[in-house]
C-alpha atoms as one frame of an Amber mdcrd trajectory, in Angstrom:
protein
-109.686  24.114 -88.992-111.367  25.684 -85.818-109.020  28.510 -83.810-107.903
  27.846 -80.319-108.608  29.889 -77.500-107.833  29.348 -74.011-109.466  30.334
 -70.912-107.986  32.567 -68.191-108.144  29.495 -65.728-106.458  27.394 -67.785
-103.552  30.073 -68.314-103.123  30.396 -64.493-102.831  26.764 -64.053-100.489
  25.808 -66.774 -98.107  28.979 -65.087 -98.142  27.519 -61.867 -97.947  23.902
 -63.276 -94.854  25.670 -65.122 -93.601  26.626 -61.611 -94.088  23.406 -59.961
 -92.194  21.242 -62.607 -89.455  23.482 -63.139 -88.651  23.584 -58.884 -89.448
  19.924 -58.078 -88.341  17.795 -61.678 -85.927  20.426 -63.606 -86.686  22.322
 -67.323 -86.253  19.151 -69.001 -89.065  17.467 -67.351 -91.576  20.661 -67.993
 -90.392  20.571 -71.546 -91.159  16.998 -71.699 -94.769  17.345 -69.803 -95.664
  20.632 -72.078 -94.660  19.215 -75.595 -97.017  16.011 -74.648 -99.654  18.501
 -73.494 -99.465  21.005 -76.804 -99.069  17.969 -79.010-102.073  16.597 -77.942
-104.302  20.074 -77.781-103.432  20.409 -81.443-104.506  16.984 -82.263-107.943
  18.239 -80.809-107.252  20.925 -82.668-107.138  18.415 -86.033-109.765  16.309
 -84.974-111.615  18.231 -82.509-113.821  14.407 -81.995-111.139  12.645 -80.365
-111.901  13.798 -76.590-114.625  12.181 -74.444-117.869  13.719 -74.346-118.588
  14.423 -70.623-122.179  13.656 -71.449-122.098  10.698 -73.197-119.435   9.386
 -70.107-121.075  10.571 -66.874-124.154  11.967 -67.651-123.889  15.518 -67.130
-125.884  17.664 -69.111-122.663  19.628 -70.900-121.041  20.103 -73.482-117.940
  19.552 -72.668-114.932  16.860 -73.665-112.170  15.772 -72.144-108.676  13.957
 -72.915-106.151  12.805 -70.629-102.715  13.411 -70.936 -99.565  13.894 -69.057
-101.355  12.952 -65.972-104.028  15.535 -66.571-107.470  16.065 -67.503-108.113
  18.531 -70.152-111.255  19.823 -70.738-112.773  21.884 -73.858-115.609  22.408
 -75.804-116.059  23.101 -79.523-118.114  25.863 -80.545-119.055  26.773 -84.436
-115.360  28.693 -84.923-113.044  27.647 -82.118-112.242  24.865 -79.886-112.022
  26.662 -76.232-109.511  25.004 -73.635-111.485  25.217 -70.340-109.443  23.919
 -67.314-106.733  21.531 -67.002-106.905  19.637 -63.411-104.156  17.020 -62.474
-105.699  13.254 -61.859-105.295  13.952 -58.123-107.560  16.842 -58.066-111.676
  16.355 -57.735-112.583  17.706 -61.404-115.722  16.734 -61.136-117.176  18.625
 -57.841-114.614  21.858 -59.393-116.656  21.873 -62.883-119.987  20.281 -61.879
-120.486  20.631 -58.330-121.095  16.620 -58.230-119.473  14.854 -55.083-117.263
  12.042 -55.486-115.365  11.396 -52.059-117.413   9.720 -49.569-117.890  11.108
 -46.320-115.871   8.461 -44.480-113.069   9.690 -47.092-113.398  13.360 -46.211
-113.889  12.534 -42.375-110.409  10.614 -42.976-108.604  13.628 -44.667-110.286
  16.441 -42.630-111.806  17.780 -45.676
């Protein structure tokens, strides 16, 4: 069974996702988000094929997998002695133009928000 390792982006964002639950839902909610999150990293960690390959879904010359959980996308990659956590990015964020640089909003969407 591959290792684990997880990157320094990933770290930051699961402290302030830590943050955020804990001041807006309460420590039983973060509990609740966090054991669905770890249960399911160690399933990849088990079965490191059960995530999506970002190639084989969009196209993108990577490679990278993903699996959705909690309301988030995790993505990792396996290499020949470790499976290495990337990012985590909640469904509302644009995970796609953050990793890959690819645009997905329109511009009549971004003229809309101001973005």
């Amino acid at each position: 069974m591959k290792a684990l390792r997880y990157s320094q982006d990933y770290k930051e964002k699961i402290i302030e996702m830590r943050k955020y639950i804990d001041s807006y839902f309460g420590e039983a909610k973060r509990k609740e988000v966090f054991a669905k999150i770890n249960g399911r990293i160690h399933e990849v960690k088990e079965n490191e094929n059960i995530g999506i390959s970002v190639k084989n879904m969009f196209g993108i010359d990577t490679d990278y997998y993903f699996i959705y959980v909690a309301k988030n996308y995790i993505f990792y990659r396996i290499d020949d002695n470790q499976i290495y956590i990337v990012n985590i990015y909640d469904e509302r964020e644009d995970y796609m133009w953050k990793l890959f640089g690819i645009k997905t909003t329109s511009q009549e969407t971004e003229e809309y928000w101001g973005e």
